[in-house]
C-alpha positions in Angstrom: 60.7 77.0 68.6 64.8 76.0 68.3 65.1 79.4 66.5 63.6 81.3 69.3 65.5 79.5 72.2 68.8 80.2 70.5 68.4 83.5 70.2 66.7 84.2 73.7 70.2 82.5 74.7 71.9 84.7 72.7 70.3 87.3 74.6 70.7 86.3 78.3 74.7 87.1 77.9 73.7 90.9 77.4 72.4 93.5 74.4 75.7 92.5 72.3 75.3 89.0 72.5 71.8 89.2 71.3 72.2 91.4 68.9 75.6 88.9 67.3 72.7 86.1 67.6 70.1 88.0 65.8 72.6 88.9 62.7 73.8 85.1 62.7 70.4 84.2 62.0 69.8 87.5 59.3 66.1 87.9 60.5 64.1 89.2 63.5 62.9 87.0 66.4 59.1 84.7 65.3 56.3 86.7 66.2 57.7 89.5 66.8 57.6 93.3 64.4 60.7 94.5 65.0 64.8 93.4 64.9 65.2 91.8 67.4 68.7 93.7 68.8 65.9 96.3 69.1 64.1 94.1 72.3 67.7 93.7 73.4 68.4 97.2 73.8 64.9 98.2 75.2 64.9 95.3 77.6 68.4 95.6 79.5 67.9 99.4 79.5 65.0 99.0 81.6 66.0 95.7 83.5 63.1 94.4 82.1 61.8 91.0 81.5 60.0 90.9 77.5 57.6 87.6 77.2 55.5 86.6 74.6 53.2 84.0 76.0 49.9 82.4 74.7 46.1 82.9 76.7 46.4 80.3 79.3 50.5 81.9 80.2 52.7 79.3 77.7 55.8 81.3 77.7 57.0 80.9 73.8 59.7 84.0 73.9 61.7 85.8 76.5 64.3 88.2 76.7 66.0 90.9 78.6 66.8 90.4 82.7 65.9 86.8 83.2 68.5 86.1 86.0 67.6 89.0 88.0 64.0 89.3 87.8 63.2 85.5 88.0 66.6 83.7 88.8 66.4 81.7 85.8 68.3 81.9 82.1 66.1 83.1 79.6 66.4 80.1 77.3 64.6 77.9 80.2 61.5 80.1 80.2 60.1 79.0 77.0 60.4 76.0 78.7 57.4 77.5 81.3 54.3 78.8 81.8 53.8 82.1 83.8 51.6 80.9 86.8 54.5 78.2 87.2 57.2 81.4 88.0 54.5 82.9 90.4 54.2 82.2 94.3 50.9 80.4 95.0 49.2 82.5 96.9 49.8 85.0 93.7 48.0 82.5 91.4 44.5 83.9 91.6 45.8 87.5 90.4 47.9 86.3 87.6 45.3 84.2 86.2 43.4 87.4 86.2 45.9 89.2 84.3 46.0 86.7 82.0 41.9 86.2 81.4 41.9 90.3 81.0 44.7 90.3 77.9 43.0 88.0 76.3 40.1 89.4 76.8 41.2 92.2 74.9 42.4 94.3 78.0 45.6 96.3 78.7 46.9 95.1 82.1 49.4 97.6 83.9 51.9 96.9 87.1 50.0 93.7 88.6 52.2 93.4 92.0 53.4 89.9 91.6 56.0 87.7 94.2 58.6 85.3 91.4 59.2 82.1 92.9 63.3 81.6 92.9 64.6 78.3 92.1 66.7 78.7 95.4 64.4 79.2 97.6 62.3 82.6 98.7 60.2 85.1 96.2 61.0 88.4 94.5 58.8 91.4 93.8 57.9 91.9 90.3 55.3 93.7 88.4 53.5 92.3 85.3 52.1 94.7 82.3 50.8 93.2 79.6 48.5 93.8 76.5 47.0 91.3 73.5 49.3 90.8 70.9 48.7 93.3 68.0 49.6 90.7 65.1 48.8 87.5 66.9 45.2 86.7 68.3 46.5 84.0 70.5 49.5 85.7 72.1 49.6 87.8 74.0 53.3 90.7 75.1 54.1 90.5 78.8 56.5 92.8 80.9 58.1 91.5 83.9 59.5 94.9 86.1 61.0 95.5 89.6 58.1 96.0 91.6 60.6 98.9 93.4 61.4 100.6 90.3 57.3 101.6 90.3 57.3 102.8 93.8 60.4 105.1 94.2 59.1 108.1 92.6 56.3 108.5 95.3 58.3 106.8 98.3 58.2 109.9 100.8 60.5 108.0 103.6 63.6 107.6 102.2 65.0 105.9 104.8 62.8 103.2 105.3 61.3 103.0 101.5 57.7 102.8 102.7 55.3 104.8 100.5 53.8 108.2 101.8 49.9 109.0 102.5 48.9 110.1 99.3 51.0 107.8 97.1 49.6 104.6 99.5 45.3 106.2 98.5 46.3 106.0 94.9 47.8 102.6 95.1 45.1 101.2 96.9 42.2 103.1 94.6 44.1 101.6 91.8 43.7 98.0 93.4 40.4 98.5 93.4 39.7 99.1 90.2 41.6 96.1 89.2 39.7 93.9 91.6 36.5 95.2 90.6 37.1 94.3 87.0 37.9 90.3 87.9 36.2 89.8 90.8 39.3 89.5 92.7 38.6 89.7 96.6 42.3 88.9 97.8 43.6 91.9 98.6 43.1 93.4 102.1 44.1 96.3 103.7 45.7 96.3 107.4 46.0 99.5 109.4 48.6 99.7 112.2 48.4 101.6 115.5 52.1 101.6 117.5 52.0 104.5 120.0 54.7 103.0 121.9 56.8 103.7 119.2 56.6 107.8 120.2 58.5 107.1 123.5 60.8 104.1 122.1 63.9 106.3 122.0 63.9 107.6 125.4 63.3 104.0 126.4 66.1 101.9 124.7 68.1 104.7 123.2 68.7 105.6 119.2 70.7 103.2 118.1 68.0 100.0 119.0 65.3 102.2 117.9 66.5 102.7 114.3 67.7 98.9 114.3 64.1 98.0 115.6 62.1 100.1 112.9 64.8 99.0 110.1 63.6 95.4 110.7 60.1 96.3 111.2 60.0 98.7 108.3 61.7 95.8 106.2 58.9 93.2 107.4 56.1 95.4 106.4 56.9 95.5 102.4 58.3 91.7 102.3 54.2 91.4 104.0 52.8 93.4 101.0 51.6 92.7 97.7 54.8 93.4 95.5 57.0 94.6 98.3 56.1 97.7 97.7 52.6 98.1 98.7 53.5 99.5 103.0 53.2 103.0 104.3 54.1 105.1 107.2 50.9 107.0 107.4 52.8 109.5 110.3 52.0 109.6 114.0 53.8 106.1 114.6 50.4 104.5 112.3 51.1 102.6 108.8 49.1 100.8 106.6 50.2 97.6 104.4 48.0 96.5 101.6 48.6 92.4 101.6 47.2 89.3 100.3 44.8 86.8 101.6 48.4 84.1 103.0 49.0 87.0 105.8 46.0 88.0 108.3 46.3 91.2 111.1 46.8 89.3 114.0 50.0 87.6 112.6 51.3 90.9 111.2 50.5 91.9 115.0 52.0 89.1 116.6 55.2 89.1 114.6 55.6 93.1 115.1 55.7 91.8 119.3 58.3 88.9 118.5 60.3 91.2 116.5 60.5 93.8 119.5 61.4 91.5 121.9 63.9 89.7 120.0 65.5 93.4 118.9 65.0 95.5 122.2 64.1 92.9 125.0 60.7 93.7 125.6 57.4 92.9 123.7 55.0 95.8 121.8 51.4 95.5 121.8 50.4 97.3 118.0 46.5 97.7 117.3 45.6 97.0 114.3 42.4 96.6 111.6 42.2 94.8 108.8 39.9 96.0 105.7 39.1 94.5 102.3 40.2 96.1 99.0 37.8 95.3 96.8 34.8 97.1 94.6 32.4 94.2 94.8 29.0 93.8 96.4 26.8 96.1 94.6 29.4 99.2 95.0 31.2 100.8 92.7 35.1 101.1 92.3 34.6 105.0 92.6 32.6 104.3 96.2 34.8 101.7 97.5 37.8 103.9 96.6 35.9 107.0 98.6 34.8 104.8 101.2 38.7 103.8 101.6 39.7 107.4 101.9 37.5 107.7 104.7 38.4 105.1 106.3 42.4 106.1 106.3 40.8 109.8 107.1 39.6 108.8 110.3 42.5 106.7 111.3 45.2 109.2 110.6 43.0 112.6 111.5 43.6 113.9 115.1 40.0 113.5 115.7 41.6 110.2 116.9 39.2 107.4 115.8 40.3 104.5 117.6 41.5 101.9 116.0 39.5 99.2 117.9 36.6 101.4 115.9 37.8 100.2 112.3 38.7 96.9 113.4 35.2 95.5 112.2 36.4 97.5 109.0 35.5 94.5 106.5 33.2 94.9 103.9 30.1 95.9 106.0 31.4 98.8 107.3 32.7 99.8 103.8 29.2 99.5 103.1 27.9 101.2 105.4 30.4 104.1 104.5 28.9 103.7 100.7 25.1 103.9 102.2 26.0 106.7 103.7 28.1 108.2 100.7 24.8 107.4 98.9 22.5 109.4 100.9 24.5 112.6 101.4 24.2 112.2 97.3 21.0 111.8 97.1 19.8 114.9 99.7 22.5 117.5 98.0 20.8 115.6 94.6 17.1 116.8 96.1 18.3 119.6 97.9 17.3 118.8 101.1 18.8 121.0 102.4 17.7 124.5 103.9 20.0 127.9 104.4 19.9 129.8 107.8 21.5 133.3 108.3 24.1 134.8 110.9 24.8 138.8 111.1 28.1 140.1 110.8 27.8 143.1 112.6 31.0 145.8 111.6 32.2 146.9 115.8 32.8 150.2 115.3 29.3 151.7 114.1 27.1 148.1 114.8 25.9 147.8 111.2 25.2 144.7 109.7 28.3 144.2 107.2 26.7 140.8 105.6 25.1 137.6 106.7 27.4 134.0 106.6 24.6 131.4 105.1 25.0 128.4 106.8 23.2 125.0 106.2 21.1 122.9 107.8 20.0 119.5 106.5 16.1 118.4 106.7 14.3 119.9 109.0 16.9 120.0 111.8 19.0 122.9 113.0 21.4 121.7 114.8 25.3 121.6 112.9 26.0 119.9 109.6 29.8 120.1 110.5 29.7 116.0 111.1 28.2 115.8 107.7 30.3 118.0 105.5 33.4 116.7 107.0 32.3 113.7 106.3 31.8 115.0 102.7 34.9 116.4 102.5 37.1 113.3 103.3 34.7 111.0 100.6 35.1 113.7 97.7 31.8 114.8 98.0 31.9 118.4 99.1 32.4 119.6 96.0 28.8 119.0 95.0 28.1 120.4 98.2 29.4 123.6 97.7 27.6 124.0 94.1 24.3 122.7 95.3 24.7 125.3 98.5 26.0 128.4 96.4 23.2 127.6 93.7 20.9 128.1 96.0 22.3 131.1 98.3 22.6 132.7 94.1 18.8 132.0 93.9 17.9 133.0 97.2 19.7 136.8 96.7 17.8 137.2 93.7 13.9 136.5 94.6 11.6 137.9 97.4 12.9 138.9 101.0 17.4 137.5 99.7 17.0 140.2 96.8 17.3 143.1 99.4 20.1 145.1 98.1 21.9 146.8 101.2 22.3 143.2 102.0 25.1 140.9 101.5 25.3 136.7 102.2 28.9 135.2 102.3 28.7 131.6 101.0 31.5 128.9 102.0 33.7 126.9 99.9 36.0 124.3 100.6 39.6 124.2 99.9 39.1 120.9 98.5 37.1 122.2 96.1 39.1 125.4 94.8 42.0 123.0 94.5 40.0 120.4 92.1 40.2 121.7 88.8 37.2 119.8 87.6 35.1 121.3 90.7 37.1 124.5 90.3 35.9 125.2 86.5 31.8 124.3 87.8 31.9 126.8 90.5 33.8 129.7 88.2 30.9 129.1 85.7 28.3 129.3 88.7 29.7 132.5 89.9 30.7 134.0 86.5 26.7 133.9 86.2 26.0 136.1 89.3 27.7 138.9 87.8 24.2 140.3 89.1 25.2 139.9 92.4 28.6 141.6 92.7 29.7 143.4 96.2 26.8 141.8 97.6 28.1 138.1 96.9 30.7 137.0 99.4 32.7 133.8 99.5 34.8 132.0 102.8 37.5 129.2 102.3 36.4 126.6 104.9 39.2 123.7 105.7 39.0 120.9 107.6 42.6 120.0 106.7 45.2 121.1 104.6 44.6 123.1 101.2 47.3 120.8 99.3 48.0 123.1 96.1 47.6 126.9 97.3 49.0 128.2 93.8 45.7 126.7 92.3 43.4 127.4 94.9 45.0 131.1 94.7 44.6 131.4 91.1 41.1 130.4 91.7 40.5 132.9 94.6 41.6 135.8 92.2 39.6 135.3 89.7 36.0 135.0 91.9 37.9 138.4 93.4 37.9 139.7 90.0 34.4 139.2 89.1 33.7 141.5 92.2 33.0 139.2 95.1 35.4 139.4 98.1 36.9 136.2 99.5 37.7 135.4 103.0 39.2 132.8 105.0 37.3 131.1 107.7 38.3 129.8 111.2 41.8 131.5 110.8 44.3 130.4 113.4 43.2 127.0 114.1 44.0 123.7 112.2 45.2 123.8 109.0 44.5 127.7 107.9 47.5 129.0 110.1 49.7 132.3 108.7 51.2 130.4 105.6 47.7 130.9 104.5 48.1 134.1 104.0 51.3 134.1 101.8 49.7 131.9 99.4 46.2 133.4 99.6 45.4 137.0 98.7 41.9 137.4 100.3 39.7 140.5 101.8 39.4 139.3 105.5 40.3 136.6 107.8 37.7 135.0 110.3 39.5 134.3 113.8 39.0 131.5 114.8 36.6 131.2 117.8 39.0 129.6 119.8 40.6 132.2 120.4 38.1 134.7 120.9 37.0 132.5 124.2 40.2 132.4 125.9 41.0 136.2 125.3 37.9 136.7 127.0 38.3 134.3 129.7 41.6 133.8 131.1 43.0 136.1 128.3 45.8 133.6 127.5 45.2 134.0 123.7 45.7 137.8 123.8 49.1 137.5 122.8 48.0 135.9 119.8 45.0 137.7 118.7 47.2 141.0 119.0 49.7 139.2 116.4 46.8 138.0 114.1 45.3 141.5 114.1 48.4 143.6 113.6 49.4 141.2 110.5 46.5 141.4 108.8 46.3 145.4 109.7 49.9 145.6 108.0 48.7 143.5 105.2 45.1 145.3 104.8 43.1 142.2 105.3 39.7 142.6 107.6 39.2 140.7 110.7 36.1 138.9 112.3 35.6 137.8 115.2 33.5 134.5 115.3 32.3 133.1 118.6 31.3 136.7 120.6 29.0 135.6 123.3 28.0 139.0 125.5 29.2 142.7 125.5 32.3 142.7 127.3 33.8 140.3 124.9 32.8 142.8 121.9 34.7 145.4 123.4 37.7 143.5 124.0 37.8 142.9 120.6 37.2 146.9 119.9 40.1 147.3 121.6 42.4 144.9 119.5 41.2 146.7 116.4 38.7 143.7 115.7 36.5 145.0 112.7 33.8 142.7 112.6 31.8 140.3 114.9 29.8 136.9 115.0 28.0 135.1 117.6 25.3 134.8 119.6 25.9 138.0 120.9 24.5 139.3 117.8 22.3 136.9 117.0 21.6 133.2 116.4 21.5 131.8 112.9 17.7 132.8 111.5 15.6 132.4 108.7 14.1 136.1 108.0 10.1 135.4 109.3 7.8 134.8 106.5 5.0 136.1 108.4 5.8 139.9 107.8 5.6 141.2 104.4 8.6 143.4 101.9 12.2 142.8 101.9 13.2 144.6 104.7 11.1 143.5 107.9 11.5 140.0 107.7 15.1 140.6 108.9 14.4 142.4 111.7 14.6 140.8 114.8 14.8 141.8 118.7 18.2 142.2 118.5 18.2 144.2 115.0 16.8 147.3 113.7 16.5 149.0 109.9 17.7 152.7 110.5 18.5 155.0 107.0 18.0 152.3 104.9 20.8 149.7 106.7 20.5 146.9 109.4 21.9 147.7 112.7 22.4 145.5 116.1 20.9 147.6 118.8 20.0 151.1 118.7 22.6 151.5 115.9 25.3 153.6 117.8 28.7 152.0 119.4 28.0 150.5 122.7 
């Protein structure tokens, strides 16, 4: 043990130092494979802190940035035990750390807070793995906790982590919890709409002191000091230990204004558990998360005083529902109805959009998928929905073939690759079906990669089945769309179908979407058409196609008339030459 002191002293005055110790002594450090100017170098160059410890956390060896990451000398640690470096309120996860290692378990970036001998904590993360020589020891890794954060921070200025980068953080918590049974962490959301009108208010220079400080207080609240985001639209989220509850986080956030700008704030906020316990999985809870930040960041504006019972109940009760969505696309309960198309200039039927209803009911499933799409689960959706549409076009009254069914698919899905690949093979299958197989990009929010869901498009183009994009104009599938997206036609959005027909304030920009997609030879539609005049409107604007009520509500052909051809006829539509028209079949 002398030996190994010396030469962790050796080693505390820098790589040179250690490496003059290590050829005084003519051998490499005990326990350990390699020189041991070799941990020198590796350690400084990282600023890390190399331990070898036994199973219950008996520091034995230490090297590299002692004074920095835990404000002691190195020689002193082998003096230690781990848990003794640690913050109390820390103990619970370090212990875990140390039960998984020697348990046979690699352990990566456990956020940590070091204890400093004068006074105050640090952020540190601890990595770790079972010694590959030693059966009691075990190779620890003390890092700055910063160092792991900084290549996902999006706000530079204030060092809090972005949306995405905060999800994958918090799904990886829960995987760690899961696997001890740790329930400390929690997550609180914050709601600060004052913050929106701050600057007119008190003027720039206290509102960038004001978030500084508040910014600042956020990661010294979170686990490792790293673990708070802005989540945009003056909302963040901190992930936290059990030492820190909402309503102080709340009631410091008001102290802090007062003290900075003179006058209190009054944040919202909601506090969560991370944790995969309680009969659900890490994979649900982690889902079930997403949701949860999904509805608190999504304009559809779930107020916050709606999460704040957001413990593990409502998780739960996210899960239960996760779980049935799963088990009806599982069962296929699930049933397709039928909306015409209808082309404006000759009032054929161009193609039906096949859209689902779940059970027995017909009312909208757009609650439900949604809700699908923000858990992950729309992928599955869209196979279990196209499998059957395929099935449908091939069999009995679907197999008619001057008809054509347009099937949607969700962004989300074209940009998972894993999803991506099981719908290619689905539709490189229906090679049966091509020209009368269509498919529609449907997007709640924001296709992230369009490259990939592009080079996805393409090739479903390629096998012969033309690819539109639905509800254009509104939300996230704006004119970017198509510069990434090569496509056949472009749905307007019915939005602005209504108010060109009413107070005609959207002319202006059905006109631009029309001419675009003219110069670019993409097809319109028209969704949303409602009665004659607004048909002709459309005529006008060099509107190809039409949907809506107009033309017919969403239908199931009859099963009460026999052949593939006079089922689809309804009051509204007639076979003529061997095609469906609306009406009598010429232009109104």
């Amino acid at each position: 043990m002398t030996k190994a002191r010396d030469s962790v002293a050796g080693a505390e005055d820098g790589p040179e130092g250690g490496e003059r110790s290590a050829r005084r002594k003519g051998k490499a450090a005990p326990g350990l494979g390699q020189p041991q100017e070799a941990y020198v170098a590796f350690a400084f160059a990282a600023a890390d802190l190399l331990m070898e410890a036994d199973h219950g956390g008996r520091i034995v060896f230490a090297i590299g940035a002692s004074m920095s990451l835990v404000g002691r000398p190195a020689r002193l640690l082998a003096t230690m035990t781990l848990p003794e470096l640690i913050r109390p309120e820390d103990q619970s996860r370090v212990r875990n750390a140390l039960k998984r290692m020697a348990g046979g378990d690699r352990v990566r970036h456990v956020l940590l807070h070091v204890t400093l001998p004068a006074g105050g904590s640090t952020p540190v993360a601890l990595s770790g793995y079972p010694h590959p020589d030693r059966p009691d020891r075990l190779l620890l890794v003390l890092t700055h906790s910063g160092t792991l954060m900084s290549p996902t921070v999006r706000h530079q200025e204030t060092g809090l982590l972005g949306r995405e980068s905060f999800e994958a953080l918090a799904g990886d918590l829960i995987k760690e919890s899961a696997r001890d049974g740790d329930d400390s962490y929690r997550m609180t959301l914050l709601d600060l709409p004052e913050l929106a009108d701050l600057r007119s208010k008190v003027g720039a220079e206290a509102t960038a002191d004001f978030i500084a400080r508040f910014t600042d207080y956020l990661r010294q609240c979170s686990v490792g000091g790293g673990a708070a985001a802005d989540l945009g639209n003056s909302k963040y989220g901190l992930i936290h230990g059990p030492e820190v509850s909402a309503g102080e986080i709340e009631t410091a956030i008001s102290g802090l204004a007062q003290s900075v700008m003179g006058a209190p704030m009054a944040p919202e906020s909601a506090s969560l558990s991370i944790d995969g316990g309680g009969g659900i999985s890490a994979q649900e809870a982690t889902s079930a998360l997403i949701y949860t930040l999904n509805r608190f960041t999504s304009d559809s504006g779930a107020a916050i005083h709606e999460l704040s019972a957001m413990a593990r109940p409502t998780l739960s009760q996210t899960v239960a529902r996760m779980r049935e969505v799963k088990q009806t696309i599982g069962k296929g309960d699930f049933q397709l109805f039928f909306q015409p198309i209808v082309d404006l200039w000759s009032n054929a039927v161009h193609h039906f959009e096949c859209l689902v209803r779940f059970g027995d009911s017909g009312n909208s499933p757009y609650s439900t998928v949604v809700f699908a799409e923000d858990t992950g689960l729309v992928g599955e959706l869209d196979l279990a929905i196209c499998a059957r549409a395929i099935a449908f076009m091939r069999q009995g009254v679907g197999a008619e073939p001057s008809l054509r069914f347009a099937v949607n698919l969700s962004g989300r899905s074209l940009s998972s690759p894993s999803m991506a690949a099981r719908l290619l093979q689905l539709i490189h299958g229906a090679s049966d079906l091509r020209g009368r197989l269509l498919f529609e990009v449907t997007e709640s929010s924001a296709i992230a990669d369009l490259v990939a869901a592009n080079a996805v498009i393409q090739e479903i183009r390629g096998r012969g089945h033309p690819v539109g994009i639905d509800d254009f104009g509104a939300g996230a599938a704006a004119f970017h769309y198509l510069r990434g997206l090569k496509v056949d036609h472009v749905k307007i959005d019915g939005s602005y179908v209504r108010e060109a027909a009413g107070k005609g304030e959207s002319l202006p920009f059905l006109r631009a979407i029309t001419q675009l997609c003219r110069e670019l030879r993409v097809a319109t539609i028209a969704e949303h058409i409602e009665d004659e005049a607004t048909a002709n409107l459309l005529r006008v604007y060099n509107v190809r196609y039409g949907q809506g009520y107009y033309f017919g509500k969403p239908m199931q052909p009859s099963r009460r008339l026999h052949g593939s051809r006079a089922p689809w006829a309804t009051p509204l539509t007639q076979w003529r030459n061997g095609l469906l028209f609306f009406g009598n079949g010429t232009v109104a």
